[in-house]
C-alpha positions as CSV (number, residue, x, y, z in Angstrom):
1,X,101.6,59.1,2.4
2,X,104.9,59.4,0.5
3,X,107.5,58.0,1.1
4,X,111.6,59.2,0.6
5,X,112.1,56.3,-1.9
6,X,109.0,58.1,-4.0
7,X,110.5,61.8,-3.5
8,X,114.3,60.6,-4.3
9,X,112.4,59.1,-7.3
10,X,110.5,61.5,-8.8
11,X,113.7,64.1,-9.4
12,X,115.4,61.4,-11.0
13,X,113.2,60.5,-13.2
14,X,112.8,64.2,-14.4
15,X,116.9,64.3,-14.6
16,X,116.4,61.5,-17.0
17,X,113.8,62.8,-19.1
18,X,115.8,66.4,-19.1
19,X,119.2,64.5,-20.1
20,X,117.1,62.5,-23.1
21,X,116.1,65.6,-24.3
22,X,118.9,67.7,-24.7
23,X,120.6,64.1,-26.4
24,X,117.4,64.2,-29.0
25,X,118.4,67.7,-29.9
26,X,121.8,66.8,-30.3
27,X,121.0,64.3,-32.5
28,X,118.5,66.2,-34.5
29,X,121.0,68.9,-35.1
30,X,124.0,66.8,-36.0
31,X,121.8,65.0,-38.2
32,X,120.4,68.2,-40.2
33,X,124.2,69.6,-40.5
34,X,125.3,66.7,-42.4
35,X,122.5,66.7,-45.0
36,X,123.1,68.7,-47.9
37,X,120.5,70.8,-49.6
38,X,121.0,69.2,-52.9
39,X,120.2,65.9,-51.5
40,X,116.4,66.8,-50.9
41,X,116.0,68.9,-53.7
42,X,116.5,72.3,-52.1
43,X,118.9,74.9,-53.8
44,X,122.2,75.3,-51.7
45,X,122.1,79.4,-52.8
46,X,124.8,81.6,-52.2
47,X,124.0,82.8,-48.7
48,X,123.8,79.6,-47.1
49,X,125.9,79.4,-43.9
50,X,124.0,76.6,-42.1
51,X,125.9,73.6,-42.5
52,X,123.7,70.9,-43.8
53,X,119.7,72.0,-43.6
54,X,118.1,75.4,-41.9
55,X,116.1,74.7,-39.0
56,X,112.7,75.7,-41.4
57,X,113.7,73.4,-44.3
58,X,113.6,70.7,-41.8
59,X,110.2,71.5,-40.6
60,X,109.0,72.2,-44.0
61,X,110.3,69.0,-45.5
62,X,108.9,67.3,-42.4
63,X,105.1,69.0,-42.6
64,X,106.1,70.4,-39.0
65,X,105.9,73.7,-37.6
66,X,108.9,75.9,-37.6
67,X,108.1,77.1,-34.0
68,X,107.3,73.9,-32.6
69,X,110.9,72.0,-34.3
70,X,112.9,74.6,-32.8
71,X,111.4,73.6,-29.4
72,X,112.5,69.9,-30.3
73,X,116.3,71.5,-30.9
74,X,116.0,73.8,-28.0
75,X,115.7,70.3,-25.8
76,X,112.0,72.1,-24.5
77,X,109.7,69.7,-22.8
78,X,106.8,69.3,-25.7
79,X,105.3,66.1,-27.0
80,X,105.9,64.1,-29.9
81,X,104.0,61.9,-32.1
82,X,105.3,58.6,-33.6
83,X,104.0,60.4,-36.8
84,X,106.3,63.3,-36.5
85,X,109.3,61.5,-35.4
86,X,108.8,59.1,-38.5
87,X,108.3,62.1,-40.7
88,X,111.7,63.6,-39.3
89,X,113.7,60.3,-39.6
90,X,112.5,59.8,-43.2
91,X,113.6,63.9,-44.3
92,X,116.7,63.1,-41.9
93,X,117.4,60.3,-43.8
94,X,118.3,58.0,-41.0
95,X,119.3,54.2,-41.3
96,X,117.6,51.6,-39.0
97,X,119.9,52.1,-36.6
98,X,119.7,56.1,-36.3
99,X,116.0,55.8,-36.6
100,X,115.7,53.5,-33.4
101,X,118.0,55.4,-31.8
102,X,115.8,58.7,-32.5
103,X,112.7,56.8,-31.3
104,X,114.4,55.9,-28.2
105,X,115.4,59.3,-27.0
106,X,111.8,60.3,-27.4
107,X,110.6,57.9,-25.7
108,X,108.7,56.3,-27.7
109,X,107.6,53.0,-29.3
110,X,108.4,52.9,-33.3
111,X,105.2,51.2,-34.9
112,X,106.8,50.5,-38.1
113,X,107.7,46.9,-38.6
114,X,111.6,46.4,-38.4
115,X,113.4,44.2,-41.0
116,X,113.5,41.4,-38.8
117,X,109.4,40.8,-37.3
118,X,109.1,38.6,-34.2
119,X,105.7,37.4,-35.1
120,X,107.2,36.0,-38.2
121,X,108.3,32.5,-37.0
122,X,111.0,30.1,-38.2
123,X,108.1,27.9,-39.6
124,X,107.0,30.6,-41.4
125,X,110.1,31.4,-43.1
126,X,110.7,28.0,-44.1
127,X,107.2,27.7,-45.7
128,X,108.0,31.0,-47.6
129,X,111.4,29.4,-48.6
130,X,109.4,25.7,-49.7
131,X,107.0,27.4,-52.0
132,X,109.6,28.7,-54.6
133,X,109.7,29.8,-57.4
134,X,105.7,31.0,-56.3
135,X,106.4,34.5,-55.5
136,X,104.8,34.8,-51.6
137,X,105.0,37.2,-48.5
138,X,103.5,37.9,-45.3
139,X,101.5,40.9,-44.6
140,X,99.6,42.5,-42.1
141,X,96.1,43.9,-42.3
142,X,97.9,47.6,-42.8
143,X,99.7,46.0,-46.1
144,X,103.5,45.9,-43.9
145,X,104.8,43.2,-45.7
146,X,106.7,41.3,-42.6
147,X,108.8,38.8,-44.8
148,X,109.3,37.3,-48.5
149,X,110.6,35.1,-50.4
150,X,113.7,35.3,-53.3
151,X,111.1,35.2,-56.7
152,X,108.8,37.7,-54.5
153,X,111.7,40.1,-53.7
154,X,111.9,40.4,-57.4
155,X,108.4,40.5,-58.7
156,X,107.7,44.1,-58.9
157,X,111.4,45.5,-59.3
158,X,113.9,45.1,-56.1
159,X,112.5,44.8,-52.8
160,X,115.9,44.4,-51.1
161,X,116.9,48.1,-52.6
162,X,113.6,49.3,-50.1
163,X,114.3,50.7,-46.4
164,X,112.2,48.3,-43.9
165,X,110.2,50.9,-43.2
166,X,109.2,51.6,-46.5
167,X,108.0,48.2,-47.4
168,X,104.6,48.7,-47.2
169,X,102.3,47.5,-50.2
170,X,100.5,50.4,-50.4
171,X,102.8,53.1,-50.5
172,X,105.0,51.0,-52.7
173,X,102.2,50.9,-55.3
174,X,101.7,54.9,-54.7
175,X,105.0,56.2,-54.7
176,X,107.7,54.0,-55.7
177,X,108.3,54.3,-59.5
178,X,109.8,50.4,-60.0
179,X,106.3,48.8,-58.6
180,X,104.1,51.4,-60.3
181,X,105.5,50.3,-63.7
182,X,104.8,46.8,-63.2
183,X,101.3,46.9,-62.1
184,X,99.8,46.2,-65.6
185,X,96.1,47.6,-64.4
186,X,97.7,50.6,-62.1
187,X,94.6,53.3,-61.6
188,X,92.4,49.8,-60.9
189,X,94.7,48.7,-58.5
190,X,95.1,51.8,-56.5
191,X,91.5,52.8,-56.4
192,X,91.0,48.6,-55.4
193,X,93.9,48.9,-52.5
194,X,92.4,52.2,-51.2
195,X,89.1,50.7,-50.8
196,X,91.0,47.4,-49.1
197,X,92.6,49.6,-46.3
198,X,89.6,51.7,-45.5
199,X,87.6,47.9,-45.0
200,X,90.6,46.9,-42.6
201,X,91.2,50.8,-41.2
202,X,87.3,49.9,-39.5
203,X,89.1,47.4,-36.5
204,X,92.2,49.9,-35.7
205,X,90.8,53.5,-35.4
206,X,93.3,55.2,-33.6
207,X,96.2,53.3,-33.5
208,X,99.4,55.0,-34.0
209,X,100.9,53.1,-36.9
210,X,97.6,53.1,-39.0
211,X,97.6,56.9,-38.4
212,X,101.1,57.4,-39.4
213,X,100.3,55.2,-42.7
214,X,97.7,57.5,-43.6
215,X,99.1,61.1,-43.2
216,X,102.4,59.9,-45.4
217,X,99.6,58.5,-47.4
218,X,98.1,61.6,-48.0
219,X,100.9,64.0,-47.8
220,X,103.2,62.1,-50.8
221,X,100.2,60.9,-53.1
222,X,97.5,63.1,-54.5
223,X,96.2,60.1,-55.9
224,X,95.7,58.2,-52.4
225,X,93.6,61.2,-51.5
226,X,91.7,61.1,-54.6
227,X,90.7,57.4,-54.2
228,X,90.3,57.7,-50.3
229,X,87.9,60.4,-50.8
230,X,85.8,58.2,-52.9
231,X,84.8,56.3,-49.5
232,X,85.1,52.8,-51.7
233,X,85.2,49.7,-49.4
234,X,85.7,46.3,-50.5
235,X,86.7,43.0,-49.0
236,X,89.1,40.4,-49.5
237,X,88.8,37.9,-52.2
238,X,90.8,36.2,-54.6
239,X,91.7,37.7,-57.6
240,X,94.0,38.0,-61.4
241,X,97.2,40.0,-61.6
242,X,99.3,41.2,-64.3
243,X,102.7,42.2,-63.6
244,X,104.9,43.5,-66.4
245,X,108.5,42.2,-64.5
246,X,111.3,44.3,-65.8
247,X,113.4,41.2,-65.2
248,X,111.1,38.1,-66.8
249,X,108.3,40.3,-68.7
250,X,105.2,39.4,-68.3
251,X,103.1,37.6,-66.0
252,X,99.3,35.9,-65.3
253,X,98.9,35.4,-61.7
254,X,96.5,34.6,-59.5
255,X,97.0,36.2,-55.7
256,X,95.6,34.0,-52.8
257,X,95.3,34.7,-49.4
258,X,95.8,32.4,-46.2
259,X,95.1,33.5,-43.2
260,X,97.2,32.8,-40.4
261,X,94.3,33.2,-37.8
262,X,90.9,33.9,-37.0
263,X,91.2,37.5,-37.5
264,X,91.5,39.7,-40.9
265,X,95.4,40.0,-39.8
266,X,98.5,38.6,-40.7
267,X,98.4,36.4,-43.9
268,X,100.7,34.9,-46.6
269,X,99.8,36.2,-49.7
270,X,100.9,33.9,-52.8
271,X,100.8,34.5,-55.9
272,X,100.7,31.4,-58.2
273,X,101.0,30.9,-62.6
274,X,97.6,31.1,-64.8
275,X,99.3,29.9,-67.9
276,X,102.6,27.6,-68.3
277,X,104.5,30.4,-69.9
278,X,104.5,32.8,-66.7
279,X,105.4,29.0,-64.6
280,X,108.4,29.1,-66.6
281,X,108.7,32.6,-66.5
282,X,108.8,32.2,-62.2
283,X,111.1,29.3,-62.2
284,X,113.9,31.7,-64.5
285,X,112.8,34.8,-62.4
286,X,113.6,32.6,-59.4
287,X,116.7,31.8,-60.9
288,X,117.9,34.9,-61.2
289,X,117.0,36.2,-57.3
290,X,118.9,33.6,-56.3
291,X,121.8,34.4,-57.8
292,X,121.3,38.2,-56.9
């Protein structure tokens, strides 16, 4: 039986999903208008009207269909994937804030750590700051790296410079130019980390973010594909780094795990000296972060 608090419900909750939609096309649109085409690489031409980006530069950018994103500005009632929405936020170049905001109106739950991780504790922090000038983070089994330290943040180039979002070690070590320089043994390390993640991809088939991971993955680095295609898995284990540091040169290090349960999950990942010239090397790296 149904009762009139379930029938006065029902149209309310439709009202609200109706008025959510029409404010996510909104959004998108004012968003597109203000981006100019020079900013994503795309020729402004001489016949351009559009303020900001065309509707199909959007979708192409965003590996969306052109049909299906003018739907999304039309306010039409069609589903959307935490993949897609983090593909548009990234071509719409939104902040944190903007990028919340878009996930909000659509309803649904960003899977991309934010700058600020709840599971991250205090404790943890503090242990992160105690173990200075040893470079050390904490990362999930996807490679998110949650938090850091100063000597850390400055290891492989500037972490600080990179959105929240985009602080994951894998597609730092595929697509951002400052890390790829200072991985000494780079093809090794890529076809190692590609073989790491398909280990851990094994206990979260499915899941959204792990999904979302691997299409950008895929879509920015033809040499992601080329490893992943190799079907390589291997397990954790300690092991020798070389980093050439643009700030320090370089460095001998040995990278440690410690687990911070039972499961293959969250872990601090240290990174301590093989030889007394990269200890002194850390301490004047260390230096320098913390006066940065």
């Amino acid at each position: 039986m149904t009762t009139m608090a379930q029938e006065t419900s029902a149209p309310a909750t439709a009202r609200g999903a109706e008025i959510r939609r029409h404010e996510l096309a909104a959004f998108l649109r004012s968003r597109r208008e203000r981006i100019a085409p020079e900013q994503v690489g795309l020729p402004r031409g001489a016949r351009r009207r559009t303020p900001g980006l065309r509707r199909e530069e959007v979708a192409q950018l965003s590996a969306v269909g052109v049909t299906w994103y003018t739907w999304l500005e039309q306010a039409r009632n069609i589903q959307v994937s935490v993949q897609v929405l983090d593909a548009l936020a990234r071509t719409l170049m939104l902040d944190a804030s903007e990028r919340a905001h878009l996930f909000r109106l659509a309803g649904a739950t960003d899977p991309t750590p934010a700058a600020n991780c709840p599971s991250v504790t205090p404790a943890l922090r503090e242990m992160l700051r105690a173990l200075e000038p040893i470079p050390a983070c904490i990362q999930n089994s996807r490679y998110d790296i949650l938090a850091y330290n100063r000597t850390y943040a400055r290891l492989l180039g500037d972490l600080d410079a990179v959105a929240p979002e985009d602080r994951n070690c894998m597609l730092l070590v595929y697509t951002n130019s400052d890390w790829r320089a200072a991985i000494v043994h780079l093809d090794a390390t890529m076809r190692l980390m590609a073989a790491r993640l398909r280990a851990s991809l094994a206990g979260h088939l499915g899941e959204p973010a792990w999904k979302m991971l691997l299409k950008r993955l895929q879509t920015e680095a033809p040499e992601f594909r080329e490893n992943w295609e190799r079907y390589e898995v291997v397990g954790n284990r300690t092991k020798i780094k070389e980093f050439l540091n643009p700030y320090v040169g370089h460095l001998t290090l040995e990278h440690t795990d410690l687990w911070l349960g039972p499961d293959a999950g969250p872990r601090m990942v240290t990174y301590t000296p093989r030889n007394e010239e990269t200890r002194q090397r850390l301490e004047k790296l260390y230096e320098m972060a913390q006066g940065s």
